[in-house]
C-alpha positions, -999 to +999 in steps of 0.1 A: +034+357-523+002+340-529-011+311-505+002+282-537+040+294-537+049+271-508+086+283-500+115+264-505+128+268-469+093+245-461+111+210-460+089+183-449+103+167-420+134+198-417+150+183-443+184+197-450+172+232-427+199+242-408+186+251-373+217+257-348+255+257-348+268+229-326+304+224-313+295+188-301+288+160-325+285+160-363+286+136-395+320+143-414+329+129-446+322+089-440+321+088-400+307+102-372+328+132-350+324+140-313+340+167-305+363+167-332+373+128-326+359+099-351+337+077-338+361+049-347+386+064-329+368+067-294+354+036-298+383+013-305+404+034-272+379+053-251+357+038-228+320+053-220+325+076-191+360+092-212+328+101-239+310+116-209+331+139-201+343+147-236+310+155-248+302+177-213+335+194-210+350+196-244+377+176-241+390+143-231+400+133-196+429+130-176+436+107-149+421+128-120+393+138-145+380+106-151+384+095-115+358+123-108+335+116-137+335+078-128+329+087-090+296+110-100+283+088-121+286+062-094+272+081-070+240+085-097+235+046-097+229+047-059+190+050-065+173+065-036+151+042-020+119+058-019+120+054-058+113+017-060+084+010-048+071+038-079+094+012-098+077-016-091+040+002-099+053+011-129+068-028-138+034-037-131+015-019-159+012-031-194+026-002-212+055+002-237+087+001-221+092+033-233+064+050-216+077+035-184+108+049-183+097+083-193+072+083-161+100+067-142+125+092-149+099+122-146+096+112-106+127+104-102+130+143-113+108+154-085+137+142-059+163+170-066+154+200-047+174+223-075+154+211-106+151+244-114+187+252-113+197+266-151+232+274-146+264+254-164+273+233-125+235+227-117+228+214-147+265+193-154+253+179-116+220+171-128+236+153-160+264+131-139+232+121-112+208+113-141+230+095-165+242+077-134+206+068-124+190+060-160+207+025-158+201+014-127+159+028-136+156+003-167+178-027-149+152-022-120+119-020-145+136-052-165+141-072-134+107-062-114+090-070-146+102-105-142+095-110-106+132-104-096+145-084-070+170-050-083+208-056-082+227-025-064+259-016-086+290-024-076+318+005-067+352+004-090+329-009-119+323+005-152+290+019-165+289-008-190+296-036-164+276-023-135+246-025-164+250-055-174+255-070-140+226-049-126+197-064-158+212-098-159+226-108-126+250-123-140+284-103-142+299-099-175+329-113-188+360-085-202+344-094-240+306-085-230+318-053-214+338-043-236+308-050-264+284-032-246+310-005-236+313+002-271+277+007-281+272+025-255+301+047-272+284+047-302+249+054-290+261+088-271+256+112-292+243+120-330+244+157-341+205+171-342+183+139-347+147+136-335+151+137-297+178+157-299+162+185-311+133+180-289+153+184-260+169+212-273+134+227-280+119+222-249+153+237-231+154+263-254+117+276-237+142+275-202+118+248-186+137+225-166+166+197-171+143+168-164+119+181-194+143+177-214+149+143-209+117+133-209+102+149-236+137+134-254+125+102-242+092+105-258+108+108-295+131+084-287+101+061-282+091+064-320+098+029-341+115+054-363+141+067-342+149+046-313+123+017-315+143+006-346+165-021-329+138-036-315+119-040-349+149-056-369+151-085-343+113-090-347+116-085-389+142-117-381+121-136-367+092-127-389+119-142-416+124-172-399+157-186-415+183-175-441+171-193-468+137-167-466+154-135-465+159-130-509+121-138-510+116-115-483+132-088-496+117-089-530+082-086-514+093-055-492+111-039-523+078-048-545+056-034-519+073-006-510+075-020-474+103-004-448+133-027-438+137-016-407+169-012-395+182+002-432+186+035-445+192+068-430+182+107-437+222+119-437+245+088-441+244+083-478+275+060-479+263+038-446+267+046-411+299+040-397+288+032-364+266+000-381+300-013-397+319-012-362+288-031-343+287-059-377+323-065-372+323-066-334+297-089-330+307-116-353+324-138-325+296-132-293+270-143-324+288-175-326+291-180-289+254-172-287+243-196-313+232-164-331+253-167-363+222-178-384+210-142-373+242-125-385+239-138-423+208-136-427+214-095-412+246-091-442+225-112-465+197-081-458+223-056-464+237-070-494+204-072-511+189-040-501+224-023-513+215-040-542+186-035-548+176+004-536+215+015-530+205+020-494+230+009-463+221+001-424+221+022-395+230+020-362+196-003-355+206-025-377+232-048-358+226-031-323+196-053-313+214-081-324+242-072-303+221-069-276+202-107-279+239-118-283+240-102-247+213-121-233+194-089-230+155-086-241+139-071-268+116-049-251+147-035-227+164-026-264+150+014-265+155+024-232+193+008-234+193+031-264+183+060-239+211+048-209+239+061-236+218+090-254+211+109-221+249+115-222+245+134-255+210+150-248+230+164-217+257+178-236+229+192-262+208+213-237+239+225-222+249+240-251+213+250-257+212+269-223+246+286-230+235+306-261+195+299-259+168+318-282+139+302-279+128+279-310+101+293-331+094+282-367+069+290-387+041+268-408+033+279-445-006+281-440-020+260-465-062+262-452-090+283-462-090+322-455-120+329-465-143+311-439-173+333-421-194+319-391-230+316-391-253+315-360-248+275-343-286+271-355-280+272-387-253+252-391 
């Protein structure tokens, strides 16, 4: 094979490469499956911590099984206490949310004496503690960044309440949990997407659980994967009202501009999760005074169906969702992260279970005929 027959196996990007077999989340048909289940299904009677231990264990709970679930991931939201003072260093910097959570997290790492513990129970322990933890870490960074003291979470509370309560201070009402409840469903897992498959990659080298979540959290950063949200609320305001967005449009279609928030590498016939959140959020956008926000967001959709036959993702509604939730822009990626750990859990589980390390190859496309010469003459 000469050096200009570039294979066809060498997809930019991975595209369409097949790189693992997977018995925990995939895109079927229309919708999205955990575990065998559709993502409309879970979300509509399953709450977040049923998801937990359906994507950790296999299978949905039972009574006494969610009890336990419910009562470690409790006992992950009981932050120790030498942690906040790091907390409140770290709220003090002017970095990317993002980048504070992923130091955050790495410490908070350093306080189990088992982090090197590889085996199903260590790491399932590690998981429950972390994904426990993650919440209370961004309510904390959110309210410290603010000037205001953390909240502790409250026992016999969900996930999704406890979170809420914790970055607000205000508790929710049975609508805003149940909201938030279900994007955190939606958020949990999402077969092998960018930091997926970097925290299967790094497991796959048999480093350590915590690695995995950060260096997860480090693509997750990206305003191509998780950053999205956080972009479509600022592309609103950049619109201003809903009488600018056909105008708006037309220059990003003419310009060849990204909408963010639309479009996605495997959903060809729109993401299923992005219709549940647009229908869901219809009434808290009208309580919110955000309804202006919602049209203009379908008005986007229409159009951009329209005109490039291209749907919204997940991003696309979720930071509205969010603002409808009183929550801040800036806290909209590592929210993202407080359900994704869940999956990224499940993932290098998996990983660790039947584990070869990942190692790829790059069709070399440089010089080979290069000599050196003496530094003085060069």
């Amino acid at each position: 094979m000469s050096q200009a027959q570039i294979p066809e196996t060498a997809n930019k990007g991975l595209e369409n490469i097949v790189a693992i077999t997977s018995e925990i989340s995939t895109i079927f048909d229309v919708t999205l499956l955990y575990r065998g289940y559709t993502i409309e299904d879970l979300s509509a009677n399953c709450g977040f911590e049923e998801i937990v231990h359906l994507l950790w264990h296999g299978k949905l709970p039972n009574t006494s099984e969610l009890a336990q679930t419910k009562k470690d991931l409790f006992a992950g939201m009981q932050l120790p206490k030498e942690i906040f003072p790091i907390l409140e260093s770290i709220a003090k910097t002017n970095n990317h949310s993002m980048a504070k959570l992923r130091t955050a997290l790495s410490y908070y790492g350093l306080f189990d004496q088992k982090a090197e513990d590889l085996s199903p129970e260590g790491v399932r322990a590690k998981a429950a503690r972390t994904t426990g933890a993650i919440g209370p870490i961004v309510a904390a960074i959110s309210r410290m960044e603010q000037g205001q003291r953390p909240i502790d979470p409250v026992s016999g509370k969900s996930v999704a309440w406890n979170f809420l309560n914790m970055i607000r201070g205000k508790e929710p009402n049975a609508e805003e949990e149940k909201l938030f409840d279900t994007a955190l469903v939606l958020h949990a897992d999402h077969e092998l997407n960018a930091s997926t498959f970097t925290a299967r990659v790094v497991a796959s080298t048999t480093s350590d659980y915590y690695s995995d979540m950060v260096a997860a959290l480090g693509a997750l950063k990206g305003p191509l994967h998780g950053g999205a949200n956080e972009q479509v609320m600022l592309m609103l305001k950049e619109i201003g009202s809903y009488a600018q967005v056909d105008a708006f449009i037309e220059d990003a279609v003419n310009a060849k501009k990204k909408v963010m928030g639309i479009g996605h590498r495997v959903y060809k016939n729109g993401d299923p999760r992005a219709r549940i959140l647009k229908e869901m959020s219809v009434q808290i956008c009208k309580k919110a005074g955000l309804e202006d926000y919602h049209r203009m967001l379908v008005r986007i959709q229409e159009q951009m169906e329209a005109k490039k036959g291209l749907m919204p993702n997940v991003d696309f509604y979720s930071g509205l969702v969010y603002t409808a939730l009183g929550l801040r822009p800036r806290d909209f990626t590592p929210i993202f992260a407080v359900s994704r750990i869940s999956g990224w859990s499940a993932q290098v589980l998996e990983q660790y279970a039947n584990n070869r390390i990942f190692r790829p190859r790059a069709f070399y496309v440089g010089k080979t005929d290069s000599k050196s010469t003496p530094i003085g003459s060069r």
